[in-house]
C-alpha positions in Angstrom: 159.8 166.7 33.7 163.3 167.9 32.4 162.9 171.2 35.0 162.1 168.7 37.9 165.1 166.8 36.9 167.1 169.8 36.6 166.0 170.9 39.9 166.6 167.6 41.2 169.8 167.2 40.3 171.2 170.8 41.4 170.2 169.7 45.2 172.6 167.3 44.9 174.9 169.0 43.6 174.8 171.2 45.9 174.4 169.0 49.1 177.5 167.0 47.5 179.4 170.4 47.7 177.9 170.7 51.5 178.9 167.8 52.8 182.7 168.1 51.3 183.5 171.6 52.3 182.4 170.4 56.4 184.3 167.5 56.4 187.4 169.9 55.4 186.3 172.1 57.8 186.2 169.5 60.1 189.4 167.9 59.2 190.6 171.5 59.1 189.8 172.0 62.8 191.2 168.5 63.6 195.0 168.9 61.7 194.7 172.5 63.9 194.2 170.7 67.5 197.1 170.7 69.7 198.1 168.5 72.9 200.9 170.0 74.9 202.3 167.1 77.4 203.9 168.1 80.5 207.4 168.3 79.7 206.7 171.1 77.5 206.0 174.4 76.3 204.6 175.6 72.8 205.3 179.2 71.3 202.7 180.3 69.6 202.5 183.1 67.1 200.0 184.7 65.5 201.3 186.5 61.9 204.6 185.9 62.5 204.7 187.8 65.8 204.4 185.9 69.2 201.3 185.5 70.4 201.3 183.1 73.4 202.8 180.3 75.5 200.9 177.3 75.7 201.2 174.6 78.6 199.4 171.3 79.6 196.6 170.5 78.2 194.6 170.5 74.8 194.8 173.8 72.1 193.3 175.0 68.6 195.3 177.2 66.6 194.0 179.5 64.4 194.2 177.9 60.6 196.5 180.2 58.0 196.6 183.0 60.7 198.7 180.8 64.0 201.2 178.6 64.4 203.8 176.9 66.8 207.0 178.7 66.3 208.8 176.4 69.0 208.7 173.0 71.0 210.2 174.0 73.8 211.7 170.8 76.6 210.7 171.6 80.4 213.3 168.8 80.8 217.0 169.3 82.5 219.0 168.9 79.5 222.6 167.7 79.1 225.3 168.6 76.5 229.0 167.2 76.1 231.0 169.6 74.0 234.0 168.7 72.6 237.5 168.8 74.3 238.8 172.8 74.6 242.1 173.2 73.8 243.5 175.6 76.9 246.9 176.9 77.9 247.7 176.7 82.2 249.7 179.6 84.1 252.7 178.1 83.5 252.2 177.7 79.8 251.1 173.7 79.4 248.9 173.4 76.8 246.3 170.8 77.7 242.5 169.9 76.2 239.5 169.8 78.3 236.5 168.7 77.6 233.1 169.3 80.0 229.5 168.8 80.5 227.0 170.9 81.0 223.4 170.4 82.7 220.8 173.1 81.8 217.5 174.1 82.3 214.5 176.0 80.5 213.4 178.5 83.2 211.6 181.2 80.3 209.9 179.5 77.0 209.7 182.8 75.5 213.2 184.1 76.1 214.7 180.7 74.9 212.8 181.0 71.5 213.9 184.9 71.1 216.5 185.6 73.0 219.5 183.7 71.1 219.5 182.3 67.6 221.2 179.2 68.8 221.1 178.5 72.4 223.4 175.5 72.8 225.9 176.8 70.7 225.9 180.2 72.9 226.5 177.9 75.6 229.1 175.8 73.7 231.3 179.2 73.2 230.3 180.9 77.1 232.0 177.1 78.6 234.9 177.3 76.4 235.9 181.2 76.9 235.4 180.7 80.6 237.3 177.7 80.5 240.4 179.3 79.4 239.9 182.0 81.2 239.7 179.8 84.7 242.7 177.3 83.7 244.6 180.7 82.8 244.9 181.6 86.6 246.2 178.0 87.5 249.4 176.0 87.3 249.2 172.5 85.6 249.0 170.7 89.2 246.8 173.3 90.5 244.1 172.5 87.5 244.5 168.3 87.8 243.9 169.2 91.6 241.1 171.5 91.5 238.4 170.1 89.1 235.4 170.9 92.0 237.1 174.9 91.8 237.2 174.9 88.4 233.3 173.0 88.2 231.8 175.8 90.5 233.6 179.0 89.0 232.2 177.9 85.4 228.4 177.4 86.8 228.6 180.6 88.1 229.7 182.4 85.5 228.1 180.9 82.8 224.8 180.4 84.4 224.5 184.2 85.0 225.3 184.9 81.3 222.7 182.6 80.3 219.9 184.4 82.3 219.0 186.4 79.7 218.1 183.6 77.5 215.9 181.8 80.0 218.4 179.4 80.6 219.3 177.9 84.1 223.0 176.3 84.4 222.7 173.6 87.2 225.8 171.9 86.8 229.2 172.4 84.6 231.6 168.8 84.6 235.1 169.3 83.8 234.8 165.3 82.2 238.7 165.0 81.3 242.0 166.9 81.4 244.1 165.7 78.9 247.8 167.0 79.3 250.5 167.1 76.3 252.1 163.3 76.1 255.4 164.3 77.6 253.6 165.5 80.5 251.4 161.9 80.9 254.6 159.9 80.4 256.0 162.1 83.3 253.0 161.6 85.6 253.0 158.0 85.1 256.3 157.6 85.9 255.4 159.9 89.6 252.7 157.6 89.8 254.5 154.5 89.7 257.1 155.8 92.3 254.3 156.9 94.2 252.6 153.2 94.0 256.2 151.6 94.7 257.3 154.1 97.6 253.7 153.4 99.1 254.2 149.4 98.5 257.4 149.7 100.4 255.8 151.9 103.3 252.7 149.5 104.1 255.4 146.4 103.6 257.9 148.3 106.2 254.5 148.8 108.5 253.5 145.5 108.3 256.9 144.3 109.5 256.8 146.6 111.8 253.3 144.9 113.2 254.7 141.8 112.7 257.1 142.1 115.0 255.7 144.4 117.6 253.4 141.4 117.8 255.4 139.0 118.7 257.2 141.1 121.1 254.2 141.7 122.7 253.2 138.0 122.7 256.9 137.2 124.0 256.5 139.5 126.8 253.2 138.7 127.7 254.4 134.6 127.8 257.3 135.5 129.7 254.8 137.4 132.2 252.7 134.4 132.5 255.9 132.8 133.4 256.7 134.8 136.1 253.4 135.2 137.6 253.1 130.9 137.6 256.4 130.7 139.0 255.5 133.6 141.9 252.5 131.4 142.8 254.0 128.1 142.6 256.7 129.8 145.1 253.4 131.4 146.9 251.6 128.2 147.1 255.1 125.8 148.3 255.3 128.9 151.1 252.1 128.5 152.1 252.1 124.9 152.4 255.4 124.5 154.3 254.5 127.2 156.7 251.1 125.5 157.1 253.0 121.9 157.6 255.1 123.7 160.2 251.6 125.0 162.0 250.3 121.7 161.6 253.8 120.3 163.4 253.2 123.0 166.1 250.0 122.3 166.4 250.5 118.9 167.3 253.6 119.0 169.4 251.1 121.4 171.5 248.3 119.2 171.4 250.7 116.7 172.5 252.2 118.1 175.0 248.8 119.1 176.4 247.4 115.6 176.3 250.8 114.4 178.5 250.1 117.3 180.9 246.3 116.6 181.5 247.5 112.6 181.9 249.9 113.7 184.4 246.8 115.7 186.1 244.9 112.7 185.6 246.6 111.0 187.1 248.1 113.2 190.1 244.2 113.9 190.6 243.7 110.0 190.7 246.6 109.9 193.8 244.9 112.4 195.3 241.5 110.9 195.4 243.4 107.4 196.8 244.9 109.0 199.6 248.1 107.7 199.8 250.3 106.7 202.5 253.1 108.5 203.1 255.3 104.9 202.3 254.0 104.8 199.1 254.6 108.7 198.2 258.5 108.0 199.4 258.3 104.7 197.0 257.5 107.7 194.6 260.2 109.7 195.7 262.4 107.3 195.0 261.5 106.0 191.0 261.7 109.7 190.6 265.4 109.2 191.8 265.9 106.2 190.0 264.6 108.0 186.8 267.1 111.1 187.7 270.5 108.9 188.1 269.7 107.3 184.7 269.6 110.6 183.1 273.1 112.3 181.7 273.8 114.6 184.5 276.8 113.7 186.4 275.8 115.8 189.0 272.9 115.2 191.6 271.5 117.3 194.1 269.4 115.1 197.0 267.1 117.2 198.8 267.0 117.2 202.5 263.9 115.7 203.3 265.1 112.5 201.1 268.4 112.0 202.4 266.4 111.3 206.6 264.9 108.1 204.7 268.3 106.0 204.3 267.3 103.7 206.5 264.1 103.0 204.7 265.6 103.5 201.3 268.1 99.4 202.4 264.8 98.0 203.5 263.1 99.0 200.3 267.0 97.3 198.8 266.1 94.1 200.6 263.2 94.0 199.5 263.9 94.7 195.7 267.3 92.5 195.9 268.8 91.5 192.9 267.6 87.9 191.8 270.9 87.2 190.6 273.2 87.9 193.7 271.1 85.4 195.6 271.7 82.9 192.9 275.4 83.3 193.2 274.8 83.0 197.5 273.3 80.1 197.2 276.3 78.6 194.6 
């Protein structure tokens, strides 16, 4: 019975020992897993030497023989380094300060090929710095920020290649002159500010009045052009009341000649008697001596009818005269 319960209890034992060393096995395999997100890049080596690069996805490493020498970001990156103390062409001293936007393009060449990559960076941007603001004047460099933006990319970003390292932008963020010098642009800038205040004042008072003028001229057109057709219209109307007076005067002197061939035409279809055309004869006479000539001329014809002409006088005696016979 003791050897069964020796036995017995070694199994145990030694199932007890099983089931401990595979669940650190299994946590062994577990701490070991690896999940690489998209944004970045792990360095493996393998004995201290490099062994891989790993990317997306799910990874085991090797327990005591791998590890991940780096985290490397996929991520555009941005740094703000401190302000650069510089010196211009025409010896200003001044300090910059820029930023600069980077890139991991090689995992591998990041992790090897510099022992500090931002601060190789850091001391590229400040060397090229002063070596750009050297070639310019103080107004050329607070003019030229875009020059001075692109010539540090340039440079810098090809220096960086060999670290894997992809400059996509350089920002010259402020240029800060010596405090004589700000005093002295303020006071440009505030003559500027007044001298442009005066300008835009002087324009608009120049508008001001050029409007007016303009609406002056234009009311003193309208004037004009009123007056020129009132004159137009008053010429119109008088020479249309004078057509008008024409007009009739004609008409009128129509109607009188078509009553007078009325009435010539009504003799004529009478048939009158040769006494009663000499009656005629004579009104017309009568009508003649009453006008204001003072000189008569009888035609022939007329002056053979005298004897007719006192029986036509007795006839057409004065009622008066034989009033005063008869007294």
């Amino acid at each position: 019975m003791k050897i069964l319960d020796a036995v017995n209890a070694a199994g145990i034992a030694w199932m007890v020992v099983g089931i401990v060393i595979a669940v650190l096995i299994l946590l062994l395999i577990i701490c070991n897993i690896r999940i690489v997100r998209q944004t970045s890049k792990y360095i493996v080596e393998r004995l201290g030497g490099y062994l891989t690069t790993w990317s997306v996805g799910i990874h085991w490493l090797v327990p005591f023989i791998d590890r991940v020498a780096k985290v490397v970001s996929m991520k555009e990156q941005i740094y703000d380094f401190p302000p650069q103390s510089v010196i211009t062409k025409d010896n200003v001293t001044m300090n910059i300060d820029t930023i600069v936007f980077f890139t991991v393009t090689d995992p591998k060449l990041y992790t090897y090929g510099v022992e500090d990559p931002i601060m190789g960076i850091q001391s590229l941007s400040s060397t090229t710095l002063r070596n750009i603001i050297g070639d310019l004047t103080l107004d050329e460099t607070l003019t030229s920020r875009d020059i001075i933006n692109t010539k540090m990319r340039m440079i810098v970003d090809e220096a960086t290649d060999p670290w894997g390292i992809k400059v996509t932008r350089v920002e010259v963020k402020n240029i800060i002159p010596p405090k004589d010098i700000q005093e002295a642009m303020e006071r440009q800038m505030r003559a500027e500010r007044e001298k442009r205040e005066k300008i835009l004042l002087a324009e608009g008072q120049k508008t001001s009045a050029i409007t007016i003028a303009e609406g002056n001229k234009e009311s003193m057109i309208l004037n004009a052009e009123a007056e020129k057709e009132a004159a137009i219209r008053k010429a119109e109307a008088e020479a249309e009341a004078i057509l008008k007076v024409k007009k009739a005067q004609s008409e009128g002197e129509l109607m009188i000649r078509e009553a007078e061939a009325k009435g010539i035409k009504m003799i004529n279809d009478v048939h009158p008697s040769e006494a009663v055309l000499k009656i005629k004869s004579y009104e017309t006479m009568a009508k003649i001596a009453d006008g204001q000539a003072t000189k008569i001329i009888i035609p022939s014809e007329i002056q053979g009818l005298a004897g007719l002409a006192t029986a036509v006088a007795e006839v057409v005696k004065d009622p008066k005269s034989d009033k005063e016979a008869e007294k």
